[in-house]
N, C-alpha and C positions, 0 to 999 in steps of 0.2 A: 450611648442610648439616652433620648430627653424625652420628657413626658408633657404635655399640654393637659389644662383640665379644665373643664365648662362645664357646669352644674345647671339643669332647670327641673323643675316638678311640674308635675299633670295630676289634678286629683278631681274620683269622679266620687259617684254617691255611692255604688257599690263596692268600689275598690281603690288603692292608693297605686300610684306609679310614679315611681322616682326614678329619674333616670339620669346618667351621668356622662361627659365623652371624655376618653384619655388619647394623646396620640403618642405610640410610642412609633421609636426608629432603629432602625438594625441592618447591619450589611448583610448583601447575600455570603451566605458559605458560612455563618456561625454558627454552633453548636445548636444553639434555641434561645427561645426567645420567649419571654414573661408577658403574657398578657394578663394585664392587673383588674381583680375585681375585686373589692374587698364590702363586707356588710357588718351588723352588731356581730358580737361571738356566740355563744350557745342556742343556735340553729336547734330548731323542733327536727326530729326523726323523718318525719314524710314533708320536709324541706324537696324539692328539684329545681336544680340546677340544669340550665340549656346554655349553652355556646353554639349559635346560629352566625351564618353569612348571609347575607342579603342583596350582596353588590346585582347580580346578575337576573338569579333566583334562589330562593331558601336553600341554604345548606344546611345540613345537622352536623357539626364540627367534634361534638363532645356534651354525652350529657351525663350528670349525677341524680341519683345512682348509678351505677354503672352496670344494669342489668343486661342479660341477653336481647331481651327486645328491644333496647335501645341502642345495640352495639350494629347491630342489621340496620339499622333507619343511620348511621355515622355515614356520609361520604368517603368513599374509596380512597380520597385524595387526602383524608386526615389519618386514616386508619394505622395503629400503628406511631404515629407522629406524636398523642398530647396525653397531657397527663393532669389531675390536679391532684393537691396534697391532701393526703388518709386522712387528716383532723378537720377536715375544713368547715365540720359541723361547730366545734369546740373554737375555731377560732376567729370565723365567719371571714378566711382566706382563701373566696372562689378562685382565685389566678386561674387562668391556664399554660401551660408548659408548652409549647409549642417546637417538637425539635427540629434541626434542618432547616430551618427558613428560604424560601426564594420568594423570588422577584412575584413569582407567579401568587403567592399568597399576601403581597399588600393587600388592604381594605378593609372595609367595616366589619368588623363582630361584635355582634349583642350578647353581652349574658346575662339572663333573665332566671330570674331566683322568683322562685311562688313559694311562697313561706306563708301559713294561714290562707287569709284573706288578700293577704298583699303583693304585690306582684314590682317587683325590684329592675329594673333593667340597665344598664352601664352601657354604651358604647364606646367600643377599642379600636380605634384606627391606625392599623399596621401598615408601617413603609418600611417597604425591605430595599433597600437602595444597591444596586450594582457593586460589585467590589470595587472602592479603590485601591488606589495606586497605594501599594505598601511597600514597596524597595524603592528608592530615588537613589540614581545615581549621577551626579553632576556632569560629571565627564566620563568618556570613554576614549582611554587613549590608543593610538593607530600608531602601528611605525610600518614605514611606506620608503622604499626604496625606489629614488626616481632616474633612470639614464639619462643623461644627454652629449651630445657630441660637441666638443671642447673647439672655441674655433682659437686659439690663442698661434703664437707662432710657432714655425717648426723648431721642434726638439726644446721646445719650455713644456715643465709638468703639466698637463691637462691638454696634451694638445689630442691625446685618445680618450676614450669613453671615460668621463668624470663618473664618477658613484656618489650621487649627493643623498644625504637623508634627512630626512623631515621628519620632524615626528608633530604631528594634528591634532588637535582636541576638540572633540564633538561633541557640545552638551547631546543626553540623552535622556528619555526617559521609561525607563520600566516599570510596565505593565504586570502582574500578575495574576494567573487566573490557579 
């Protein structure tokens, strides 16, 4: 897993916005995957935390608090899937936990912290890449029994069906899914 980091700020008259991009990477079929957002630690109480997509059109991925009204507005396709850690007020550790990963969930997520006045946002750009190849096996060996009919003279060994064997080595490569 690597991480990229590009930092710019946008600041208006009424309110500040900092916003950040990280690109993390992860093969399809892991367990989950950490999407990093982290701010100062000791978060005021009526702090919310959004985890949005955007690629296509708005999705609501995850938000904190984690009330009933916000759990009905989460997309089908995350539900179930993410998580962030109980302290995250005390340590100002928005991550999110993302379990299951696929190909189908590479792409941008914003998470967007309103704290006060101010208004936080990170961009996390997810590549879930295809599994590779994790068994290599050099060779595959074959043993292959070949007939052929002996032309040699009458009544010298091999003048009937010789039994020759070969044995073949075929680089390979295995795939797993």
């Amino acid at each position: 897993c690597w991480c990229l980091f590009f930092f710019y700020c946008v600041s208006s008259v009424s309110q500040r916005a900092l916003a950040l991009q990280v690109e993390v990477e992860v093969e399809d079929g892991s367990e989950s995957v950490i999407l990093p957002c982290k701010t100062k630690p000791d978060l005021p109480e009526d702090t919310t935390v959004e985890w949005t997509r955007s690629d296509r059109e708005l999705m609501m991925v995850h938000v904190y608090p984690n009330r009933s009204d916000h759990v009905k507005n989460q997309d089908d396709r995350y539900y179930g899937r993410t998580k962030m850690n109980k302290d995250l007020l005390r340590t100002g550790d928005l991550s999110l936990t993302l379990k299951h990963p696929t190909e189908r969930d590479s792409g941008g997520y914003i998470c967007t912290i309103y704290r006060d006045k101010d208004i936080l946002r990170q961009k996390v750009v997810l590549q879930v890449k295809g599994q590779r190849c994790r068994h290599r096996s050099e060779f595959i060996f074959l043993h292959r029994t070949i007939f052929s009919l002996g032309h040699s003279s009458p009544g010298s060994p091999g003048s009937y069906w010789d039994f020759w064997r070969s044995h073949i080595l075929f680089p390979a490569l295995f795939h797993v899914r």
